[in-house]
VOPAGU-2260 file (C-alpha; in pm, 1 decimal, decimal comma):
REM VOPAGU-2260
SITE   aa  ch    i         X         Y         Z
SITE  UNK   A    0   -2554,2    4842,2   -3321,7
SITE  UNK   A    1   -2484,9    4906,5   -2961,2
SITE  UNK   A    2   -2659,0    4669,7   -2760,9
SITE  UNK   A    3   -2748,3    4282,1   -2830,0
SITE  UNK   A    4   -3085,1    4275,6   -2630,4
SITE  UNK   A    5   -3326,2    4440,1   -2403,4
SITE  UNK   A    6   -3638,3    4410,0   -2363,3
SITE  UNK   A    7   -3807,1    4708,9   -2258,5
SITE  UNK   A    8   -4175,3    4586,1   -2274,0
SITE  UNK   A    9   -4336,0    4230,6   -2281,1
SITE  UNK   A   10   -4654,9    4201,2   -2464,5
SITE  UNK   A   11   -4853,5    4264,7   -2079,2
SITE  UNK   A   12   -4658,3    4549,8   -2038,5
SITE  UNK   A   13   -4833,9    4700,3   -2356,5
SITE  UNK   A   14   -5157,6    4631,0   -2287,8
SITE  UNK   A   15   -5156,9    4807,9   -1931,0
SITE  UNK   A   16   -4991,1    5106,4   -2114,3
SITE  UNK   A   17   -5288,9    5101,2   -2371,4
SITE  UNK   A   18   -5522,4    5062,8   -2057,0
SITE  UNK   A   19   -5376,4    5430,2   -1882,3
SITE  UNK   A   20   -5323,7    5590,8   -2161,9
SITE  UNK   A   21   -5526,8    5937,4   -2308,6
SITE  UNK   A   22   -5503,7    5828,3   -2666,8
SITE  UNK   A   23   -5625,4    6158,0   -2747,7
SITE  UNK   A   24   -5344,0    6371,5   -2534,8
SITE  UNK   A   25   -5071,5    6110,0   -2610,7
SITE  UNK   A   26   -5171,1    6134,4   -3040,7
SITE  UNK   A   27   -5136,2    6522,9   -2948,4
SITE  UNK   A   28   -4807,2    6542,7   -2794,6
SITE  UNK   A   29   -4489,0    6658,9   -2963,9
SITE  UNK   A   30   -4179,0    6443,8   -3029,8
SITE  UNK   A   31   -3855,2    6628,1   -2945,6
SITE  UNK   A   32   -3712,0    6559,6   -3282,6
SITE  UNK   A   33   -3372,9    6748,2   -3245,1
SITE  UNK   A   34   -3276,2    6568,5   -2873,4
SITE  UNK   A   35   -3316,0    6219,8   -3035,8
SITE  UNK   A   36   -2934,6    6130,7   -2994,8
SITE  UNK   A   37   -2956,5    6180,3   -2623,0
SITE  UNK   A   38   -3021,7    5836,9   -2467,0
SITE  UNK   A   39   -3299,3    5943,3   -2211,4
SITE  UNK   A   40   -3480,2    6144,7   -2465,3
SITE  UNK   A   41   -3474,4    5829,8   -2712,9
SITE  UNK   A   42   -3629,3    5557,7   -2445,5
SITE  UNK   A   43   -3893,5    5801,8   -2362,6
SITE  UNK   A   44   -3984,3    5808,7   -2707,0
SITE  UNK   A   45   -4015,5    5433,8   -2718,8
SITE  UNK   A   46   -4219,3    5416,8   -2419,7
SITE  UNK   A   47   -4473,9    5688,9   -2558,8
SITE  UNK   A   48   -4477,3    5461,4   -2857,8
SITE  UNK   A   49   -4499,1    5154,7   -2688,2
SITE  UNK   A   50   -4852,2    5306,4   -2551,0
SITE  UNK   A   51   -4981,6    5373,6   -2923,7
SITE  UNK   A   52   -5139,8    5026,5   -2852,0
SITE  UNK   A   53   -5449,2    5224,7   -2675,4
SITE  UNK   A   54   -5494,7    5359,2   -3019,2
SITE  UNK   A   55   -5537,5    5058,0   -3210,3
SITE  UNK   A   56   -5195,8    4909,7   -3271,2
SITE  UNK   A   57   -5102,8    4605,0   -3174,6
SITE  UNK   A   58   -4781,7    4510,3   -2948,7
SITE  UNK   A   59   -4645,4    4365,4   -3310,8
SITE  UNK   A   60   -4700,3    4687,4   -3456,1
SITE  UNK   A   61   -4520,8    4849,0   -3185,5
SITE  UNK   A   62   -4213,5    4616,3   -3220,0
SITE  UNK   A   63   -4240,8    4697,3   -3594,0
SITE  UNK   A   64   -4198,5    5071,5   -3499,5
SITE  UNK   A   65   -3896,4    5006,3   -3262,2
SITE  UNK   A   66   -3715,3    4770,3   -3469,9
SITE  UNK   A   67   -3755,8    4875,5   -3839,0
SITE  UNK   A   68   -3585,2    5167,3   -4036,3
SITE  UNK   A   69   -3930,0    5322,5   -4048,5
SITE  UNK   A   70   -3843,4    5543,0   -3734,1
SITE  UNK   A   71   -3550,2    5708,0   -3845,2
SITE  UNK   A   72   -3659,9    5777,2   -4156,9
SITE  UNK   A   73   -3940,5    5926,1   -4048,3
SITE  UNK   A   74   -3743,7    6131,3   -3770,0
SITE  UNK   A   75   -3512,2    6267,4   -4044,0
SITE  UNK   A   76   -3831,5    6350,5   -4315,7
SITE  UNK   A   77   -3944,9    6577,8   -4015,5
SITE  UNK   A   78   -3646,8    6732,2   -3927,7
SITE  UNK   A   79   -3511,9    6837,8   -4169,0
SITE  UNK   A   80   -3821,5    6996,1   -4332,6
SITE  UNK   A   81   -3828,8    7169,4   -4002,3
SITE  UNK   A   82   -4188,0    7014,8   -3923,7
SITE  UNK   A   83   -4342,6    6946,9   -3612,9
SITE  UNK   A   84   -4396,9    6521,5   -3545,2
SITE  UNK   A   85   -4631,0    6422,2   -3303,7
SITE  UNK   A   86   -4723,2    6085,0   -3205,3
SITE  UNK   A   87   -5027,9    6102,3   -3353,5
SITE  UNK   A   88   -4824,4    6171,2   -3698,9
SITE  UNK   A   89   -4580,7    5857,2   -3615,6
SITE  UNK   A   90   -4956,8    5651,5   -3572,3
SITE  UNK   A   91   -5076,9    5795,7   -3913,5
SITE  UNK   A   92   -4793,3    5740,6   -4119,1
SITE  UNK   A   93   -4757,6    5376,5   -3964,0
SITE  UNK   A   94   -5139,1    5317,9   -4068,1
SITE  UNK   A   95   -4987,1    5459,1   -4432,0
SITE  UNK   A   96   -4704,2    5222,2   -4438,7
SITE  UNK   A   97   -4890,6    4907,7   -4344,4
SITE  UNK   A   98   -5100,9    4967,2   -4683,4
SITE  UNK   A   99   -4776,8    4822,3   -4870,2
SITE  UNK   A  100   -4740,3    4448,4   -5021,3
SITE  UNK   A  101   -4461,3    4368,2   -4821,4
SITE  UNK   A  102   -4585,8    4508,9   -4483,3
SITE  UNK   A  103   -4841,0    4118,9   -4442,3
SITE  UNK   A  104   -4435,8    3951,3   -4481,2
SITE  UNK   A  105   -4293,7    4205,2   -4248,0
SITE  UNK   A  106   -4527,0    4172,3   -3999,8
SITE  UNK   A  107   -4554,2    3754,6   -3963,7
SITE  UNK   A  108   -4189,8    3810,4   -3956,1
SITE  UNK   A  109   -4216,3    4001,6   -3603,9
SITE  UNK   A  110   -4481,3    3744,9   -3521,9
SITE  UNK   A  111   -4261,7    3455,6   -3530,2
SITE  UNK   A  112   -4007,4    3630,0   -3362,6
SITE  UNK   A  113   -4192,3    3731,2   -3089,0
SITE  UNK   A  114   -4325,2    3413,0   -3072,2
SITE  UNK   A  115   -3965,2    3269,7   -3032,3
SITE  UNK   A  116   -3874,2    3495,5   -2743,4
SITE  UNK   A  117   -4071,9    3228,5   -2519,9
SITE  UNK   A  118   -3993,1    2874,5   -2710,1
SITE  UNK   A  119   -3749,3    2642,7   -2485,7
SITE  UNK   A  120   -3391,3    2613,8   -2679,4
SITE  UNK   A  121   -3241,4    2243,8   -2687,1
SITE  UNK   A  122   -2952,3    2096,8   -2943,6
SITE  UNK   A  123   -3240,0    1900,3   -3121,9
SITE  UNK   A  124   -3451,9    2190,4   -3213,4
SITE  UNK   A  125   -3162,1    2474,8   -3280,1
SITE  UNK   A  126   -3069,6    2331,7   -3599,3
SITE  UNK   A  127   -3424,6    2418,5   -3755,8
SITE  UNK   A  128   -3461,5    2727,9   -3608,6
SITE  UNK   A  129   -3114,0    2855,8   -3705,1
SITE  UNK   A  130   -3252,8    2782,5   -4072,2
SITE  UNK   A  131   -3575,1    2968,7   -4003,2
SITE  UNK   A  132   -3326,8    3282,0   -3837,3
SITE  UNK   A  133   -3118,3    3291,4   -4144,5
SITE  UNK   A  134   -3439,4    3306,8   -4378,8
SITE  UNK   A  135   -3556,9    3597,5   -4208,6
SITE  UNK   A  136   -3214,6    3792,3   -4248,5
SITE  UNK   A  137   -3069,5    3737,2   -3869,6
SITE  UNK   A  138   -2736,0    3841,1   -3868,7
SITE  UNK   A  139   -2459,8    3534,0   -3864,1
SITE  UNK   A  140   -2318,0    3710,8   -3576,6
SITE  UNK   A  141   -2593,4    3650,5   -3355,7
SITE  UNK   A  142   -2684,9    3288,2   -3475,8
SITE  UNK   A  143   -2276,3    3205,7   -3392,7
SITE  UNK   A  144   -2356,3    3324,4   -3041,8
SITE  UNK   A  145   -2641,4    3140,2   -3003,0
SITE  UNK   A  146   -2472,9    2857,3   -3151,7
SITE  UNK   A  147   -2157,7    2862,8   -2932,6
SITE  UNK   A  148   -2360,7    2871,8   -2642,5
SITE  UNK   A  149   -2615,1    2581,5   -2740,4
SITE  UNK   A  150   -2321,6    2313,0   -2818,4
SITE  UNK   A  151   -2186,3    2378,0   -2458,0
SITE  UNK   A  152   -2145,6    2066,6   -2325,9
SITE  UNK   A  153   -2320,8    2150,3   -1982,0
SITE  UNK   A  154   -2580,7    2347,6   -2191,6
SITE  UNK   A  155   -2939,1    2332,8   -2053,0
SITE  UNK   A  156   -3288,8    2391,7   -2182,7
SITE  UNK   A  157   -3402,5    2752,5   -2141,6
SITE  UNK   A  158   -3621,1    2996,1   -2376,3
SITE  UNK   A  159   -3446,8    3193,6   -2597,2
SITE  UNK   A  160   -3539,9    3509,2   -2444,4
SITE  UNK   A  161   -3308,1    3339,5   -2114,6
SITE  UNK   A  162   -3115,5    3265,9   -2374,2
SITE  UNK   A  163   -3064,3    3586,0   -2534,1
SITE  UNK   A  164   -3018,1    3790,9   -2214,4
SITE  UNK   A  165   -2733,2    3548,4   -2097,4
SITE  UNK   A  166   -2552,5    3628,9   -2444,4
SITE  UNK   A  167   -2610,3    4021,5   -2381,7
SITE  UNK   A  168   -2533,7    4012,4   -2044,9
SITE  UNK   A  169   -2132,2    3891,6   -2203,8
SITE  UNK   A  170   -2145,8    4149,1   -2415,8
SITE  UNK   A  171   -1908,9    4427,4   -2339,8
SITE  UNK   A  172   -2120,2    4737,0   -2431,0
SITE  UNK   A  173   -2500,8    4752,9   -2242,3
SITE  UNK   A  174   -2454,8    5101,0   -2109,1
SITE  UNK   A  175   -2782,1    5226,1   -2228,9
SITE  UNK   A  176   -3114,4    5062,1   -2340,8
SITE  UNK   A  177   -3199,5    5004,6   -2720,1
SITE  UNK   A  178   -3557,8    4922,3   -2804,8
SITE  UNK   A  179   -3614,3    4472,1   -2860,6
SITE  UNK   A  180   -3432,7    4387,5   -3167,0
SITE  UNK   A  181   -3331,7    4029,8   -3342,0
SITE  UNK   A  182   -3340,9    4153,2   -3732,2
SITE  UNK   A  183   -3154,1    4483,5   -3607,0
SITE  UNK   A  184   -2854,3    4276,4   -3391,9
SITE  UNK   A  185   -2537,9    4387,3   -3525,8
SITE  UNK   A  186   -2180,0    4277,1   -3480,1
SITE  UNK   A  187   -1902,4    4546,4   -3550,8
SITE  UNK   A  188   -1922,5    4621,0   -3870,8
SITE  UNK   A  189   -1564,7    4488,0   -4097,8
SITE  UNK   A  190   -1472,9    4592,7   -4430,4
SITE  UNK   A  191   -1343,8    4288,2   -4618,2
SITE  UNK   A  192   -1350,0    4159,7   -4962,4
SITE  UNK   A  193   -1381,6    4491,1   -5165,5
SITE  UNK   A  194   -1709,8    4568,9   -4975,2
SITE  UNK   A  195   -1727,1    4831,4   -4687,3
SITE  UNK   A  196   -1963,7    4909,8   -4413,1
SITE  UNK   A  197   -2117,7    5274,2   -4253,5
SITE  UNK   A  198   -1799,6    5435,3   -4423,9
SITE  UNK   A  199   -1843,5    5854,7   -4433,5
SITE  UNK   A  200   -1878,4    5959,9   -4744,9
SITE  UNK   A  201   -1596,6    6143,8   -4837,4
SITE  UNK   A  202   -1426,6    5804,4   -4732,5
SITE  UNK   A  203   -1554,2    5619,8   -5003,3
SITE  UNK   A  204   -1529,9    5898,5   -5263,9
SITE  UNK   A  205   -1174,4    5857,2   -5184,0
SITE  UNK   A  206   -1176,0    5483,9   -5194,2
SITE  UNK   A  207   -1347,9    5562,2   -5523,5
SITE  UNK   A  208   -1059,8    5796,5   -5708,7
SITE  UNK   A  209    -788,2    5597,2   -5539,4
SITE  UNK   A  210    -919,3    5286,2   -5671,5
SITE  UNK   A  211   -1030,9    5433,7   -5952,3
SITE  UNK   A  212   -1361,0    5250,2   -5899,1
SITE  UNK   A  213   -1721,3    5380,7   -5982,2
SITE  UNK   A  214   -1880,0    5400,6   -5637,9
SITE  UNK   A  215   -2179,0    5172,6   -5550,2
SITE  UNK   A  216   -2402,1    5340,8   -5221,5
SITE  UNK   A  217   -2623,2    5085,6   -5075,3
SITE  UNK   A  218   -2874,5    5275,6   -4841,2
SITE  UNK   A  219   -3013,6    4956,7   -4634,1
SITE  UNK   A  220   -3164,0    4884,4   -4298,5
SITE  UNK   A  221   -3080,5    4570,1   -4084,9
SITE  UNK   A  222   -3480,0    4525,5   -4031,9
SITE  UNK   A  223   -3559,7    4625,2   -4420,8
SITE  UNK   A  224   -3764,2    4350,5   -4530,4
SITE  UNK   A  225   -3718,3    4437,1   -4954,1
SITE  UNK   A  226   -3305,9    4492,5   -4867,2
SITE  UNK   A  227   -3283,1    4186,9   -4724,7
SITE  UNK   A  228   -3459,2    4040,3   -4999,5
SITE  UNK   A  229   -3238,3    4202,0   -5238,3
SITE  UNK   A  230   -2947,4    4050,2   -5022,5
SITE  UNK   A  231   -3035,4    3697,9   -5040,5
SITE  UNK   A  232   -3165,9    3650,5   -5420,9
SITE  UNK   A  233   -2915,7    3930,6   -5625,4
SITE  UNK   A  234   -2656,5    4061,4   -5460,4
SITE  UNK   A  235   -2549,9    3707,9   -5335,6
SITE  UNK   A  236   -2594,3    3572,8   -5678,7
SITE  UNK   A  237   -2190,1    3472,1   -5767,0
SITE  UNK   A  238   -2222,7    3667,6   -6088,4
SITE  UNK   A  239   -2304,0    3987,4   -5893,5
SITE  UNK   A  240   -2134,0    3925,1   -5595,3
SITE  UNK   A  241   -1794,3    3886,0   -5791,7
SITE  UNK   A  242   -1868,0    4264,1   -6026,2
SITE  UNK   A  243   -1957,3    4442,7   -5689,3
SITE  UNK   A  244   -1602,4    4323,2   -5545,5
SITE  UNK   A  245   -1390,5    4392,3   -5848,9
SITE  UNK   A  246   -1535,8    4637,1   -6060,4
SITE  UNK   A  247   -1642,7    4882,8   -5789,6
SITE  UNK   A  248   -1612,5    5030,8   -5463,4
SITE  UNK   A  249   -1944,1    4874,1   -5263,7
SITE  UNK   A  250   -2038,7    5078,1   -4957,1
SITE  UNK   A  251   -2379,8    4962,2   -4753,8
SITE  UNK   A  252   -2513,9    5215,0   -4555,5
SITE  UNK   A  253   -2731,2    5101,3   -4274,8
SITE  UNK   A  254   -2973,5    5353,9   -4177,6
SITE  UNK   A  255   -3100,6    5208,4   -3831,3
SITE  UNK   A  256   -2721,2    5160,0   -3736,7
SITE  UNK   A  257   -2771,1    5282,6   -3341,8
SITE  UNK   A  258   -2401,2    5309,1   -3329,1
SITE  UNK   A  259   -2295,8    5660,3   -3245,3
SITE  UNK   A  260   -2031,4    5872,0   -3439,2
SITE  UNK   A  261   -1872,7    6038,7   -3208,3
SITE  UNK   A  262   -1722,9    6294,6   -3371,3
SITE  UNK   A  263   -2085,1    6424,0   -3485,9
SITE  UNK   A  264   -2286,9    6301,4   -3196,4
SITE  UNK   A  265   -2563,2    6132,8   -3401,0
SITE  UNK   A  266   -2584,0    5778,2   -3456,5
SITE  UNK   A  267   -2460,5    5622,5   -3769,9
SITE  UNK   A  268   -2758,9    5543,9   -3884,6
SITE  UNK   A  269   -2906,1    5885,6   -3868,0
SITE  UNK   A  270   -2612,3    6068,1   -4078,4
SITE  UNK   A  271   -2692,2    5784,1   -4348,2
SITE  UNK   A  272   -3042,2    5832,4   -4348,1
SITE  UNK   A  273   -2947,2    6229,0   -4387,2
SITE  UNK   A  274   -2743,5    6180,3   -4614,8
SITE  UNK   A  275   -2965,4    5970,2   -4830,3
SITE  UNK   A  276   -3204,5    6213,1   -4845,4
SITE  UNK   A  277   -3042,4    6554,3   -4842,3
SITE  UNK   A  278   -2828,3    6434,7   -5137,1
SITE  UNK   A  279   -3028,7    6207,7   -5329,8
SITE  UNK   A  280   -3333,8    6275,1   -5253,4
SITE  UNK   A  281   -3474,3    5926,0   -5198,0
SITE  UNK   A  282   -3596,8    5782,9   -4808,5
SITE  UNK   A  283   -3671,2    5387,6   -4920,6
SITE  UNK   A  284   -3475,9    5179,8   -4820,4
SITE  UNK   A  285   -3260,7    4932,7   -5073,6
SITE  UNK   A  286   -3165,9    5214,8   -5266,9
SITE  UNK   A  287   -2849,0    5194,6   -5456,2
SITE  UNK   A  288   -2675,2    5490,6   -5609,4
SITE  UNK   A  289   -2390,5    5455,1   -5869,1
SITE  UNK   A  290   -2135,0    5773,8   -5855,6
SITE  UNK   A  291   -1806,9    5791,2   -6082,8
SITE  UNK   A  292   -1495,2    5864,2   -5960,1
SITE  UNK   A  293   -1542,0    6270,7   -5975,9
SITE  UNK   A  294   -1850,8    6208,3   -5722,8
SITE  UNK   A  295   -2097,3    6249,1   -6006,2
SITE  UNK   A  296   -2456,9    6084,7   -6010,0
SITE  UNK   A  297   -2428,6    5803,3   -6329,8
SITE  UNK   A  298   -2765,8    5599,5   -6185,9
SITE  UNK   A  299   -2969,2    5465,2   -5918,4
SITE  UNK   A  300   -3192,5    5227,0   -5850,2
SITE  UNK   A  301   -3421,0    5125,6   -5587,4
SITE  UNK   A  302   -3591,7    4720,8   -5503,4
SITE  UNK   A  303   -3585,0    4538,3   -5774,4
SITE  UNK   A  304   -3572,0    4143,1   -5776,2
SITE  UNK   A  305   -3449,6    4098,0   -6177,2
SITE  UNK   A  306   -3106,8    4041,1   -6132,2
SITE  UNK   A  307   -3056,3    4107,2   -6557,1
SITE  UNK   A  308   -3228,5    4468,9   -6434,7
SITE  UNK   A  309   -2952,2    4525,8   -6126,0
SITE  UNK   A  310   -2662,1    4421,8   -6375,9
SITE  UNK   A  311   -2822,5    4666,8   -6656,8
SITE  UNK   A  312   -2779,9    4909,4   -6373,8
SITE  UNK   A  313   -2432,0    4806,9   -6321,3
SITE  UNK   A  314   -2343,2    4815,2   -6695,9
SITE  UNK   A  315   -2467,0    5189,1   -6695,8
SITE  UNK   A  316   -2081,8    5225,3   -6521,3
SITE  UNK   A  317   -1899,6    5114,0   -6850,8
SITE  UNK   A  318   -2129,1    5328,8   -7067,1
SITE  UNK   A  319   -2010,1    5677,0   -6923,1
């Protein structure tokens, strides 16, 4: 992920783009699907979005749009089907996806942090709401930089969103905006313990054979409520944790990684999304595909909070 934070609306600036805007013209207009990796193109986007709330979103909803994997998945669905995606087909799919069990979780989730944005950070009150961070699947990266800064010893009380500007505004990379994100903040990625990160595929097939390894894909999304779930109550169970490091080759692919790939001019998360779909034929997001070392299909497997289920689907390796 490129860029720490910016914040390209407040909750005002919403609501006097849903005041100006022609919900009817705006549903109407067409979203310039194959310019999406050029920077300009992509904040336009987000502003036309951002002005869905004059057609019965809310600015939460918006922020939802922005920040979760929904986007990209539904830029790629278009794309490469060759359809045409308007905004009004972004608003209609959104309605679609908030029918869902864990959309109510999702969206209290962007509620708090939104809420949080304006809340004064002091030493006494950072140690619960580092807890309440971490519960929501905030990357450690972030809370160490918030951290670091709050036990400076000439630290004073400001909101987080002070806060969180002053951290970005140390980063070395802000050259071009990134719609609000805390559950999408990313630190460069590392590859460490027998798990990788946003490798290419043909990198981890080779991983794979020189290992020897069955290969473990892990389509995820930094803001994917059911993959963070997944996270936190299986994967990091020291049973699983320990097979995933030793008995395979464990790549997670993030599919809202804004990171470019230079070499294809598409962000990372894009060519995993793409790739996701093109060759397996699945868009939801955890989705976990086991290969053998010849690059051959043995199983997947999408959310699924059993852990006895996940290490069936891991025994499936040992059976071919």
């Amino acid at each position: 992920m490129k860029y720490l934070f910016l914040l390209i609306f407040t909750a005002s600036t919403l609501t006097l783009l849903g005041q100006k805007t022609d919900c009817a013209a705006l549903k109407s207009e067409t979203v310039p699907t194959q310019r999406l990796d050029e920077d300009t193109v992509m904040l336009q986007v987000y502003q036309n979005i951002g002005r869905l709330t004059a057609c019965g979103l809310d600015s939460v909803d918006v922020q939802i749009l922005w920040e979760s994997s929904f986007l990209s998945t539904l830029f790629v669905e278009y794309t490469t089907s060759s359809r045409v995606l308007t905004y009004g087909d972004i608003y209609n799919e959104y309605v679609l996806f908030s029918d869902n069990e864990a959309f109510a979780e999702m969206k209290q989730t962007f509620l708090f942090l939104q809420e949080l944005e304006d809340r004064s950070v002091t030493q006494e009150n950072w140690l619960a709401d580092k807890e309440q961070l971490r519960q929501l699947g905030v990357e450690d990266s972030i809370i160490r930089a918030i951290e670091e800064k709050v036990n400076e010893s000439d630290f004073q009380e400001r909101s987080y969103r002070e806060l969180f500007q002053e951290i970005r505004s140390g980063s070395s990379d802000q050259s071009s905006p990134d719609p609000p994100m805390l559950l999408g903040l990313a630190a460069p990625h590392q590859n460490t313990d027998g798990e990788y990160t946003n490798l290419e595929y043909e990198e981890a097939r080779s991983l794979s054979r020189e290992a020897n390894k069955p290969l473990i894909l892990f389509f995820t999304g930094h803001a994917a409520i059911n993959a963070v779930k997944m996270e936190d109550n299986v994967l990091n169970d020291p049973s699983i944790d320990i097979r995933l490091k030793e008995e395979f080759v464990f790549v997670r692919l993030y599919v809202d990684e804004r990171t470019k790939r230079e070499s294809q001019q598409k962000t990372i998360g894009r060519l995993n999304l793409e790739l996701q779909m093109n060759t397996f034929g699945a868009n939801q997001q955890p989705f976990f595909v086991l290969l053998d070392v010849e690059g051959n299909v043995i199983s997947t497997i999408g959310y699924t909070p059993d852990k006895t289920r996940f290490n069936d689907f891991l025994d499936e390796a040992s059976e071919e």
